[in-house]
Structure formats: C-alpha cells, structure tokens
Steps between C-alpha positions, in 0.01 A plus 500: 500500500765682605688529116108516348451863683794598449483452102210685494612836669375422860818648777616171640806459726806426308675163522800545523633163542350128569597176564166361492689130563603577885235749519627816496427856316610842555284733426523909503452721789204695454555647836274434856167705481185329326268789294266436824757629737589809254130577414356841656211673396668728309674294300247217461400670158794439334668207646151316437504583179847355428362201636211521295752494174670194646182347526404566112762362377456199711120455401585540156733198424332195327490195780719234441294183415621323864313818654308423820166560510330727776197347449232280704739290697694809598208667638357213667842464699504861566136516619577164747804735656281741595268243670714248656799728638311810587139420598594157647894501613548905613134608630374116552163549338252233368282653262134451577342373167331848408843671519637189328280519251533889441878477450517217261255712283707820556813288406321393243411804337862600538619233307276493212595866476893427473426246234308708274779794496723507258816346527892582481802381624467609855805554787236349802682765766560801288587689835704788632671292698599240228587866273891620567498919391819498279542750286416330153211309678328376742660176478274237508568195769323180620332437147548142483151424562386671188178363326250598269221671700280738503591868368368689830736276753807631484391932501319440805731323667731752431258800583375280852792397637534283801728700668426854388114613487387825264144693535302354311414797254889479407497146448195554280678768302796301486310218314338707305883587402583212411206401276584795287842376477429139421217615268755705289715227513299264362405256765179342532356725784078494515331846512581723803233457736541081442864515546437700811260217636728207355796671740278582801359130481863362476623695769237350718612165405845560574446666801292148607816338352780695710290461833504108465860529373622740787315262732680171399850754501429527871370170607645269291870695475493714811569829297239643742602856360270431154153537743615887556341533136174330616329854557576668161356181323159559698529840415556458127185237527281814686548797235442281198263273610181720499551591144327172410222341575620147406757523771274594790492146651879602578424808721270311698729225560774729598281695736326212674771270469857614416521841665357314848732213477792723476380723773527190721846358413605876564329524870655132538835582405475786740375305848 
C-alpha cells in the first residue's frame, strides 16, 4: 500500500532503507508532533485543507483488484464492538428486548446507508493524529488498512476526530469544503445535502465503532487511557443525532440507558 500511495502523489514517509528479511526499515524523520497536536483554531483552515488534498489524491487512485471490501461483514463486526465491549464489558448492560430491538434497527439503517454510498479507495483512520505536518504534506501514516469504502468515511473522520472535537457549524462547513473539492476533482460525491447526511450517518457509526473499540483497548489491553475519549463520542452522538428522525431510537437509548450506566460506574469509581 505503502509504494501504491506513494505512486499516485499521496506524502508518504520515505524508505530509506529495508531489509525486509530480518525485519528491519528505516524510514525518515518527519519529526514528533501529529497535525492533532499542532491544530489550533486558527490554523485549522488551512492545515485541514492540506489534509483535505492528501485525501483527494488518495480517493482518487483506482483499487487494486486484492482491495478489501468495507462492506457487510465489516459493519457487522464493527456494530458487535459497540455491543459486546461497551454496553456489555465497560457499563455491564443487558439490553432489555425493546432497546435491543431499537438498536439493531438503528444499526441497521446505518449500514444499509454505508452500502449504498459510493465507493473509493478509503484510508479507514484518515486522522490528525495518523497526519505528520511536514512541509510538502501532511504525510500520510497507518494506511495499511486501506479498502474500498464508502466516499463519506474518510472526510468525517478527519473533520470528527477522536481526539480533537470542532463545533459543529465548522465541521459542517468543513465538509461542505471538501465536497466542492472532490466534486471539482472528479470523484463520485452525491449532491450536497446527501453527502452531508451520508457523513453525519457515518460518523455515528464510527463513533458506535470507537466506543466498542476504546472499550476492548481498556479491558482487554489495559490501555485504560483510550476511555478519556468516551465523553466526546457521546457528545458527537448528541449534536447530530436529532437531525434525523431514523436515528431517534439512539437518543433514547443513550438517555435511558447509556448516559445512566455511565453515571454509575463514575459514582462507583468514586466510593
């Protein structure tokens, strides 16, 4: 993947030796700070939109044929995270079957909405923090989960971070951004106001995603430090949430069963 972006104009680091045998490969120094550690809100313009170019050029090369797919069995995994790490292994919650019910439709809905997007080769964790701020860049790291997917994943990954949150007007204007950008470049992007939906409803899949991940980080690996993000995921759930109607089920289960649940593992923590 690695020689595949680079061919096709996307700021990789340099290797600048390997000896792939013993296992071994230098590559440059693109220095210590991540674009999420440099990223203020004055310069969020400009440095986003470098990233945005990155992520052009990346969308725009032709899949190999070995692609992976982010497709059914890809969400089904991701939508299992969410259940089994975070409802059942961090907050210990057992779904009563009217919840139960309500999620697998929301999840549901979600999925049947990445499908139907259209699709491009797609980074997975287009980040800040996976984005170095050289001078001729970003460069572009941890892409070697790329997969064809669909065309709203990666800008609103990028635009809702999990370790740097944005009003929500900028990220809106940000996306809007980008869809000019990738429209003029050619790429397959729906009308405005469906590409704004296809990103919101991604984000809300990811953000399901990263709390099951985050939750298995901690429990499973004991990198407790991951469940510090917990709140901003809620929070990204809360502002987009009541833009849809389809996703209601969601709010309800986060305000009668998620938001109390973590209440209590706070007050226990605390006593």
């Amino acid at each position: 993947c690695h020689a595949l972006l680079g061919a096709h104009g996307v700021r990789v680091p340099q290797v600048l030796a390997q000896d792939l045998e013993n296992g071994f490969l230098l590559l440059e120094d693109l220095g210590v700070p991540t674009l999420a550690q440099v990223l203020t809100d004055a310069n969020a313009d400009d440095l986003l939109d470098g990233a945005i170019s990155q992520l052009l050029l990346l969308q725009q090369i032709p899949p190999p044929a070995d692609s992976g797919v982010f497709g059914e069995a890809l969400l089904q995994r991701d939508a299992g995270l969410f259940k089994e790490w975070f409802l059942g292994r961090h907050l210990s919650v057992q779904l009563d079957c009217a919840h139960a019910e309500q999620l697998q439709l929301v999840q549901r809905r979600l999925m049947d909405n990445a499908l139907a997007q259209p699709r491009v080769f797609t980074h997975r964790d287009f980040m800040p923090r996976n984005l170095m701020p050289v001078p001729d860049g970003p460069a572009v790291l941890d892409f070697q989960d790329c997969v064809i997917g669909p065309i709203a994943y990666d800008p609103i990954s990028l635009f809702k971070d999990t370790s740097v949150s944005w009003p929500l007007a900028r990220v809106d204007g940000w996306l809007q951004h980008y869809h000019a950008r990738a429209s003029a470049a050619g790429l397959p992007v729906p009308p405005l106001a469906q590409f704004l939906r296809d990103a919101d409803w991604l984000g809300v899949q990811r953000h399901l995603k990263n709390l099951g991940i985050f939750s298995r980080l901690s429990h499973r690996d004991g990198k407790h430090w991951y469940l510090d993000n917990v709140p901003r995921f809620i929070a990204y759930l809360e502002e987009v949430l009541p833009r849809y109607a389809e996703l209601a089920p969601l709010i309800g289960l986060l305000d009668e069963v998620i938001k109390p649940a973590l209440a209590a593992r706070a007050q226990q923590a605390t006593t």
